[in-house]
C-alpha distance (Angstrom), angle and dihedral (degrees) to the residues before:
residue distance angle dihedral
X1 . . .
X2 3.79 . .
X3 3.95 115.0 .
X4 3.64 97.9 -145.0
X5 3.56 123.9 46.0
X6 3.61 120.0 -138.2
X7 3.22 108.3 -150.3
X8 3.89 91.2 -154.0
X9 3.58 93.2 83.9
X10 4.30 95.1 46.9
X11 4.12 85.3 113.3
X12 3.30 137.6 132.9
X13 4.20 99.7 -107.4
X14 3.63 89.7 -122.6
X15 3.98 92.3 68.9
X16 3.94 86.1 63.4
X17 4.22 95.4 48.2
X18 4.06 89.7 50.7
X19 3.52 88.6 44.7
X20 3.76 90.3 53.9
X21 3.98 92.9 39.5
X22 3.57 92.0 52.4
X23 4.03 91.3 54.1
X24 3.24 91.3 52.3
X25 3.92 97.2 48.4
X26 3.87 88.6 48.8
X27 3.48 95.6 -102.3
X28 3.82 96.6 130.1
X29 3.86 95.2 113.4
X30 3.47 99.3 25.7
X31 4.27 104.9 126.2
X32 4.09 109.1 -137.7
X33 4.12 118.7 176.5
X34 3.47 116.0 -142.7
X35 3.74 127.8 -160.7
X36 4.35 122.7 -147.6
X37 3.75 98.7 -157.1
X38 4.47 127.3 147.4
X39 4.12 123.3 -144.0
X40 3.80 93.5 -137.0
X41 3.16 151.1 25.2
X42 4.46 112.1 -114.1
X43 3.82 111.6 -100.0
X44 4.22 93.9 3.8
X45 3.72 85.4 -67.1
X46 3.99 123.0 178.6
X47 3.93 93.3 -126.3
X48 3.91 139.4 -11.8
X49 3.78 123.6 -133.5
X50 3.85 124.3 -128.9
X51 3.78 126.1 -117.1
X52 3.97 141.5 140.2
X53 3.76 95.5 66.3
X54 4.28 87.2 115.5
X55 3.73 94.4 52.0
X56 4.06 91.8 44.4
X57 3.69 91.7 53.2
X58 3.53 89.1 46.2
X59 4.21 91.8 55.0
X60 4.08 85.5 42.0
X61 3.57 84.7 60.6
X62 3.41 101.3 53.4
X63 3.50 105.0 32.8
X64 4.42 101.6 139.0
X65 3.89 125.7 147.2
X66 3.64 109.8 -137.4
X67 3.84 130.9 -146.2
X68 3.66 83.1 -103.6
X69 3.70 91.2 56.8
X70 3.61 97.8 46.6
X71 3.58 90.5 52.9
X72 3.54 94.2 51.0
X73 3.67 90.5 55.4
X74 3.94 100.5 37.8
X75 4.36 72.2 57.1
X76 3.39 97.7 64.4
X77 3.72 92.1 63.3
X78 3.84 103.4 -136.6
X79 3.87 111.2 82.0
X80 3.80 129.5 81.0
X81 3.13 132.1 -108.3
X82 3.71 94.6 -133.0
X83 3.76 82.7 56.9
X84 4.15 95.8 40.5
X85 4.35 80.8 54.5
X86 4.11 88.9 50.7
X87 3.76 85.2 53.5
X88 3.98 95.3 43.6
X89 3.87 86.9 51.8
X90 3.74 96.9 37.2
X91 4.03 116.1 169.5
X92 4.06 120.0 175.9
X93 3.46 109.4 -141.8
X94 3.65 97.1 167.3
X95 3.87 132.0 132.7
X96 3.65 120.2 -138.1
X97 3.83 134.7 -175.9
X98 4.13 121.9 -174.3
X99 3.79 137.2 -171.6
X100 4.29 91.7 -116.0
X101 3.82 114.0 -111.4
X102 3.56 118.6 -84.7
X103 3.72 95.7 37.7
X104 3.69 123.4 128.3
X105 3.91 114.3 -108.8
X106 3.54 134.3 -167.2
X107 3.84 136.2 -161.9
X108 3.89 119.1 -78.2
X109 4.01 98.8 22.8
X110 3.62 125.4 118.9
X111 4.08 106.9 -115.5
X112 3.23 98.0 170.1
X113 4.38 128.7 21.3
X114 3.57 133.4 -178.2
X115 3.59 130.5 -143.8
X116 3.80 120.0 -170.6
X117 3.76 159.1 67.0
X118 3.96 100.0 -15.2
X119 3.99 90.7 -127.6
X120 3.81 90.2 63.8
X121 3.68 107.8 31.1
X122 3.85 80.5 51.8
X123 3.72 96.1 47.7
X124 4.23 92.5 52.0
X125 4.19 90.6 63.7
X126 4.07 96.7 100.2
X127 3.41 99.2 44.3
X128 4.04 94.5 39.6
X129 3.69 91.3 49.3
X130 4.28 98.5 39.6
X131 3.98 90.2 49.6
X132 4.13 96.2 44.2
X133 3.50 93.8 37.5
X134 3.67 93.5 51.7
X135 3.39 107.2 46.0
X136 3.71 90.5 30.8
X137 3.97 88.3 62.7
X138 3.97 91.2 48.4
X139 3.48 97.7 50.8
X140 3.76 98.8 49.7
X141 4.22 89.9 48.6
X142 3.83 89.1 45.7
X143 4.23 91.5 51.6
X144 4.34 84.5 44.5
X145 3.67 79.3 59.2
X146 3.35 108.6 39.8
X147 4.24 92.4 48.4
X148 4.27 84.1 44.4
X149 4.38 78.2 55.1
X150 4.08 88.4 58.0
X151 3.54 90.3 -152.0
X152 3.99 99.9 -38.4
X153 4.16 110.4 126.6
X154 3.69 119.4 -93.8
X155 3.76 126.7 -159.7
X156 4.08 131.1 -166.9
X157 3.73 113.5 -118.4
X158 3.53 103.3 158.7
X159 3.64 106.6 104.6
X160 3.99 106.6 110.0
X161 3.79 79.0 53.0
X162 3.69 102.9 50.5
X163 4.06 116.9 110.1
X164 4.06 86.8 -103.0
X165 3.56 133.8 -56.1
X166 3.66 109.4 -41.5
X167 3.76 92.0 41.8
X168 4.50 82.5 62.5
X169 3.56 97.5 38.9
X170 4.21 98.0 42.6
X171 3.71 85.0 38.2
X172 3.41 101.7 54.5
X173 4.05 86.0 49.4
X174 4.00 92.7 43.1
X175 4.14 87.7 47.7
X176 3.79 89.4 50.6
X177 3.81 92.9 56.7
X178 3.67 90.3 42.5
X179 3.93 83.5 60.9
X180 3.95 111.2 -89.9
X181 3.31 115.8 147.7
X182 3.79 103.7 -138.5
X183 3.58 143.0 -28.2
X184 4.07 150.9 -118.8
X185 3.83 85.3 -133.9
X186 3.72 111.5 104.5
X187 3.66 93.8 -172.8
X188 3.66 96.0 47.2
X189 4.02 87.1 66.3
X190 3.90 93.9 42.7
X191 3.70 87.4 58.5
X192 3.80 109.1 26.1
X193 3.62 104.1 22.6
X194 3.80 94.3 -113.4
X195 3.91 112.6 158.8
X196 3.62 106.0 -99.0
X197 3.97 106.6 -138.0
X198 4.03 131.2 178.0
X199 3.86 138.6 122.5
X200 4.09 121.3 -177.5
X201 3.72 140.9 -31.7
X202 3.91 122.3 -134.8
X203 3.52 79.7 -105.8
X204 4.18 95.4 76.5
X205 3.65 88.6 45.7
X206 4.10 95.1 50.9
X207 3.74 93.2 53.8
X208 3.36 100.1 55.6
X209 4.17 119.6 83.7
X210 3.67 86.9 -106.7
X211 3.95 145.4 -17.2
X212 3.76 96.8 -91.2
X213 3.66 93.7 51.6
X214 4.41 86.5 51.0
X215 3.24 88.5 52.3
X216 3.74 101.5 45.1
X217 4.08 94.1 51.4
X218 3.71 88.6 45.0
X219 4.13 89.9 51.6
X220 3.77 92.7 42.7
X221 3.95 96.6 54.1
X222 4.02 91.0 32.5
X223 3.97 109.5 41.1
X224 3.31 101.6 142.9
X225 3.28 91.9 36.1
X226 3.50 109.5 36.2
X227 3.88 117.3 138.5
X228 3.76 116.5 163.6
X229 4.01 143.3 -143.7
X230 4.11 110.5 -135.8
X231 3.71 105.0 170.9
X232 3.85 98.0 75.5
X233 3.75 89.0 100.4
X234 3.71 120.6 -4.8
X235 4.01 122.6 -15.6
X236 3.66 95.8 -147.7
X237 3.83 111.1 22.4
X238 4.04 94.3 47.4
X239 3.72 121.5 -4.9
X240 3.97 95.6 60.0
X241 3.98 98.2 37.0
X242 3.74 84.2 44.3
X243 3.86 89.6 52.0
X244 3.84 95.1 44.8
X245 4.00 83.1 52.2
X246 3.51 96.7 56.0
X247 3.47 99.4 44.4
X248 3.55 89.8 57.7
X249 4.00 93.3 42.1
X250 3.98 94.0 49.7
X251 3.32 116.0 16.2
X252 3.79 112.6 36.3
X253 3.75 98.1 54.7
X254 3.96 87.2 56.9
X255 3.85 97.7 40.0
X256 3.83 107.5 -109.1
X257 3.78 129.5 124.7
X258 3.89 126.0 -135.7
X259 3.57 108.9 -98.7
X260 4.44 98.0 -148.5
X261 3.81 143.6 -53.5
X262 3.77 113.6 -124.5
X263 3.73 119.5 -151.9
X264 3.89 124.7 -155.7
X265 3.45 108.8 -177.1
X266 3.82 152.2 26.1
X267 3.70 130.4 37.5
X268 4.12 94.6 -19.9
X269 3.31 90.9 -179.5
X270 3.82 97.1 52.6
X271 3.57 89.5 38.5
X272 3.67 103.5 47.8
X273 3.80 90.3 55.4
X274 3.55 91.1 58.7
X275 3.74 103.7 44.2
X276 3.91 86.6 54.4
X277 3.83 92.1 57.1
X278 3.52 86.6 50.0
X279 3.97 101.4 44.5
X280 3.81 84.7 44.7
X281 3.65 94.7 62.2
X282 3.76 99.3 29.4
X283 4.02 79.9 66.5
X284 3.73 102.5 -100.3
X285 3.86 107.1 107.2
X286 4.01 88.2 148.3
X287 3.96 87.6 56.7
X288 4.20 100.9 122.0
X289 4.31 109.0 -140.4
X290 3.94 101.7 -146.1
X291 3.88 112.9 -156.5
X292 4.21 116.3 -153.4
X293 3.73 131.3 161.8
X294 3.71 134.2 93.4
X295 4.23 89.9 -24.3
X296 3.85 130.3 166.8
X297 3.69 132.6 168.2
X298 3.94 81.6 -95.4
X299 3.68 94.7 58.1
X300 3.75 93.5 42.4
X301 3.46 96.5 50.6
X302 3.51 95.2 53.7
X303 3.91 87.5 45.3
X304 4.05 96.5 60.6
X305 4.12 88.1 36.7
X306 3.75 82.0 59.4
X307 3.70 93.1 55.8
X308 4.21 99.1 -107.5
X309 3.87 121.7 170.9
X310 3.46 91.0 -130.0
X311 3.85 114.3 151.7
X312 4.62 99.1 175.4
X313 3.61 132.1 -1.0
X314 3.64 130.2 -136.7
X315 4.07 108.0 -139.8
X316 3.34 117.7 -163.5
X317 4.48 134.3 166.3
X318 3.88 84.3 -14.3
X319 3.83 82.8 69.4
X320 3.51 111.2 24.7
X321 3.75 96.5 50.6
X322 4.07 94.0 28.2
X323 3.89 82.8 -129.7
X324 3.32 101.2 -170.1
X325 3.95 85.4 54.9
X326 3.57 118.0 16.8
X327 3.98 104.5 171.5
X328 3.88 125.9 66.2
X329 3.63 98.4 -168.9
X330 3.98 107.4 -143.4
X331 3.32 113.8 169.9
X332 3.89 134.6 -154.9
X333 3.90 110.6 -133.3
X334 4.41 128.6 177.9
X335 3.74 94.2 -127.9
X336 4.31 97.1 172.9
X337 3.66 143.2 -4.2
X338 4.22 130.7 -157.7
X339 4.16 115.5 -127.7
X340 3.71 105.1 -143.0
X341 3.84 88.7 -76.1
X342 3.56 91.9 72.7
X343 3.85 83.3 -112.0
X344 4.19 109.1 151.4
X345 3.53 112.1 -125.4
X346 3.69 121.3 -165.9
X347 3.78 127.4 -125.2
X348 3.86 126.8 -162.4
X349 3.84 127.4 -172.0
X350 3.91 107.5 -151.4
X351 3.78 128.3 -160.6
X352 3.44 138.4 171.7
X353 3.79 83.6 -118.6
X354 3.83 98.4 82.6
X355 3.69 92.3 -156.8
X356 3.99 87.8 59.5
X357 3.91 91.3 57.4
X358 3.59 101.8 111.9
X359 3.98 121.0 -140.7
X360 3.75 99.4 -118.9
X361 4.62 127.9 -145.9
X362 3.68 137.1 51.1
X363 3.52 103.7 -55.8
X364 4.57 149.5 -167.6
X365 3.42 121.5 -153.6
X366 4.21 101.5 -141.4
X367 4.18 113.0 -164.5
X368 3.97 113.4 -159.7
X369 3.48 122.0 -149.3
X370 3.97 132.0 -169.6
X371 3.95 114.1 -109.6
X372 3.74 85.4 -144.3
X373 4.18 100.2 63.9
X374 3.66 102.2 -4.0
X375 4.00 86.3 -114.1
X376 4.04 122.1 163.9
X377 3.82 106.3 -104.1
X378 3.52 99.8 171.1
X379 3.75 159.0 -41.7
X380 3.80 122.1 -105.9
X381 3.47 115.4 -166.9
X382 4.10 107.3 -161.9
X383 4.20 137.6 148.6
X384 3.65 117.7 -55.2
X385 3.96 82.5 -104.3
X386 3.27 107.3 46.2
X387 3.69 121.3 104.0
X388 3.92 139.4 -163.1
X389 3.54 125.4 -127.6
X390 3.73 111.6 -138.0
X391 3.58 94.0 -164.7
X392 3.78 100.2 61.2
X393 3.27 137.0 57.1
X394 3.82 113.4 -85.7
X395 4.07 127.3 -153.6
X396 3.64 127.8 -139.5
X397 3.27 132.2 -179.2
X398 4.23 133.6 176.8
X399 3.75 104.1 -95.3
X400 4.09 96.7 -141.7
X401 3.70 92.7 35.1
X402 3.91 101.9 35.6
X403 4.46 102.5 171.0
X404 4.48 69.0 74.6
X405 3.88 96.3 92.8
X406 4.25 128.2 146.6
X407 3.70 124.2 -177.2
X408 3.66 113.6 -140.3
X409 3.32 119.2 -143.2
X410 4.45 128.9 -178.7
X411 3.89 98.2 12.4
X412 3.75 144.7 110.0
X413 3.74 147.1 -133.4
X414 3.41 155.5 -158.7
X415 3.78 146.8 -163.2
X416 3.71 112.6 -107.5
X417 4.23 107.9 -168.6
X418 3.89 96.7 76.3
X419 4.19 118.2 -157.0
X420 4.16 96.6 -98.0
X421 3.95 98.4 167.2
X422 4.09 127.0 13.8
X423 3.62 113.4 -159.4
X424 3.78 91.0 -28.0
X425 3.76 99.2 -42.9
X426 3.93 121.2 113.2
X427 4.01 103.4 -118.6
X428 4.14 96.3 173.1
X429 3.50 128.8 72.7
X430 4.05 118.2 -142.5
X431 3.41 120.3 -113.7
X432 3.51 123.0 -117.2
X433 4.31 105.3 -99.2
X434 4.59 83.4 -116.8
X435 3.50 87.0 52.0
X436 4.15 91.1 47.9
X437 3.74 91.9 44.7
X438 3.86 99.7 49.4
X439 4.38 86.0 40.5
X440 3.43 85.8 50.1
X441 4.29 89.9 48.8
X442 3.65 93.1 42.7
X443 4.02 93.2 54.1
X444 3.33 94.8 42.8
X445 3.81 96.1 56.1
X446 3.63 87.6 48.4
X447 3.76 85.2 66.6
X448 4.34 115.4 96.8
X449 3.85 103.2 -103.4
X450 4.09 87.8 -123.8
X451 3.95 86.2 70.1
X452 4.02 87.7 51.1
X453 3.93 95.5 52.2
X454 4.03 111.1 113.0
X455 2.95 96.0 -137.4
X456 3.98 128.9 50.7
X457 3.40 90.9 -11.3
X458 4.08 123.5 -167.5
X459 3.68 108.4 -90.0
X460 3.57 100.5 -124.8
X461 4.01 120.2 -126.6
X462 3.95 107.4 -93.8
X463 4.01 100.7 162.3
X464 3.91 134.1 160.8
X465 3.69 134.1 -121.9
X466 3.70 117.2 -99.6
X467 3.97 92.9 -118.7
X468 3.89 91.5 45.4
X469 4.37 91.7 44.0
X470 3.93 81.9 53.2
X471 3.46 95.6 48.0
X472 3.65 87.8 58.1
X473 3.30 111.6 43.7
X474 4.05 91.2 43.0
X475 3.92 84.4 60.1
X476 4.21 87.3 44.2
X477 3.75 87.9 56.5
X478 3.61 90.1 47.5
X479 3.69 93.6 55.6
X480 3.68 81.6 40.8
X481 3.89 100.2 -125.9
């Protein structure tokens, strides 16, 4: 068992037998483009937010076959060694463009494409898909959650319930750019700068001789800080009157003011209405109620329809593993290759499952925006070359259902897939994760409230070019489909 794990060699096994097939068909130098798109948007969502692209450069960057690894593979008795040498002396020479993190995606666009030698734009596909997908997935539950909040706080506190380590620590980071306001995860602030956030379990409360006494040690070494649990017994009868107690035992004589009460069970709802009445008239109207256990933006938005005093949530395996859907579905398509002209020719994968027909060439991903209120208008996917002039009127048109055609008129746009790597070298700087999060705010306010409903949502405008529709469909009718 190795003690380190080189992430290099996290792949899916069939990476390393293409690789090997393509060296021996002399396809070392042959330059493929690959597109990263998904089909859907997680729980019939309006839109899905971008995130990963950190922790992808960061594997691009150390991508390195050991000795170890090489011996592992010479094992398995079926590579080369011309091909075992390639690996040994490994070089990515790649270029990569990505939609930047926090940006609102939508089914059918490239977010991420890769330029290069086929053997190592192939060989990136688990890692590229297992980091965007993740973190793509979190971020998109955490923002459901966050809008279900209407503007109440919302922490992470899904850790113990992650799918291991990485799935709690990139989590915590992906939930924060979705729009969390801090987390349970200690290490997720130590490296990202995400607020660390947590008070007591039931556990603190238990061993002491009684609940006043639990609360009183946790308000004398905490009292400007001091946040407390009070459903280890009874909500009502005990935890709240032994709150209210406390905070007039400890914490008014020296000044400070109790920071919340979090409840984690029962009727929250019920309970939360009632604990406010009494806070308010015990004297502590600025007392925050914190609501945990088992929530989603389903569950809170039922909760605050209901009425509840509820002032931050606590979200825990509802969040951290999107429970109610846990897969993203990216997938990792060849879109072109270059003839030994440097000439780009397309590729299309065709299936009698329309929604698997892939959009084939090097491509941009354009976003137009109104001049009036900066709003999202639509996507227009066209040719890498192609560019849109903001000073004319522009034509789109639905590309499965094309009689569906607006002119736009007094707007703006940009490209979204940024350069991220240039022959090998990293050519982007990362964002700060505050600079992400408030992006990632900014966009997604710029997006029509119909396309943020829960349910039914407006199927936001993601169109083609007229030369890159053609394109298509002339290679459709050549496959005769």
């Amino acid at each position: 068992m190795k003690n380190e794990l080189n992430l290099t060699m996290l792949v899916d096994f069939y990476e390393f037998t293409m690789m090997n097939g393509f060296l021996a068909e002399g396809y070392k130098d042959k330059i493929a483009y690959y597109d990263m798109f998904f089909r859907r948007v997680p729980e019939n969502g309006g839109f899905a937010i971008m995130a990963g692209v950190e922790q992808f450069i960061e594997y691009i960057e150390n991508i390195c076959f050991t000795d170890e690894d090489i011996s592992y593979l010479r094992s398995k008795g079926i590579f080369s060694e011309e091909f075992l040498d390639y690996l040994k002396n490994f070089k990515f020479e790649c270029d990569i463009w990505a939609i930047p993190e926090g940006t609102p995606i939508f089914p059918g666009e490239p977010i991420v494409t890769i330029r290069g030698p086929v053997m190592q734009a192939q060989f990136v596909e688990t890692m590229l898909l297992l980091t965007i997908n993740h973190q793509s997935l979190i971020a998109t539950k955490a923002n459901r959650i966050v809008r279900a909040s209407r503007g109440r706080a919302v922490m992470e506190f899904g850790s113990r319930r992650s799918q291991g380590s990485s799935g709690a620590v990139a989590g915590a980071r992906a939930a924060y750019i979705g729009g969390v306001d801090g987390t349970a995860c200690t290490i997720s602030d130590e490296m990202y700068g995400i607020p660390a956030l947590g008070t007591m379990a039931h556990s603190w409360v238990q061993l002491f001789e009684n609940e006043y006494d639990a609360f009183y040690a946790y308000a004398k070494n905490y009292p400007t800080d001091c946040t407390l649990l009070v459903d280890t017994y009874n909500v009502l009868k005990s935890g709240i009157p032994n709150a209210i107690k406390v905070f007039d035992d400890v914490l008014k004589p020296i000044g400070a003011r109790p920071k919340g009460v979090r409840i984690d069970s029962g009727d929250i709802t019920y309970l939360s209405k009632k604990c406010r009445k009494m806070l308010d008239e015990a004297g502590y109207p600025d007392c925050k109620i914190i609501a945990s256990n088992s929530l989603d933006e389903y569950i809170i938005s039922d909760m605050l329809l209901q009425g509840a005093k509820i002032d931050s949530f606590g979200v825990g395996e509802r969040l951290i593993t999107s429970k109610s859907e846990p897969v993203f579905g990216g997938v990792y398509k060849l879109a072109a290759v270059e003839d030994t002209n440097g000439n780009i020719i397309p590729k299309i994968k065709i299936s009698e499952n329309v929604a698997k027909i892939t959009t084939p060439g090097f491509k941009q991903v354009h976003r137009l925006y109104s001049r009036h209120d900066s709003s999202a208008i639509a996507d227009v996917i066209t040719l890498h070359d192609e560019k849109i002039d903001n000073d004319k009127p522009y034509t789109i048109f639905d590309p499965e259902h094309t009689w569906k055609k607006k002119t736009v008129t007094d707007f703006y746009s940009r490209e979204l897939l940024k350069p991220i790597f240039v022959g090998g070298k990293l050519v982007y700087e990362n964002p700060s994760i505050e600079v992400i999060r408030e992006y990632c705010k900014m966009e997604i306010e710029g997006l029509w409230e119909e396309v943020k409903r829960f349910e039914n949502p407006h199927s936001y405008y993601v169109d083609l070019s007229q030369k890159l529709w053609d394109m298509k469909h002339k290679m459709l009718e050549e496959y005769q489909i």
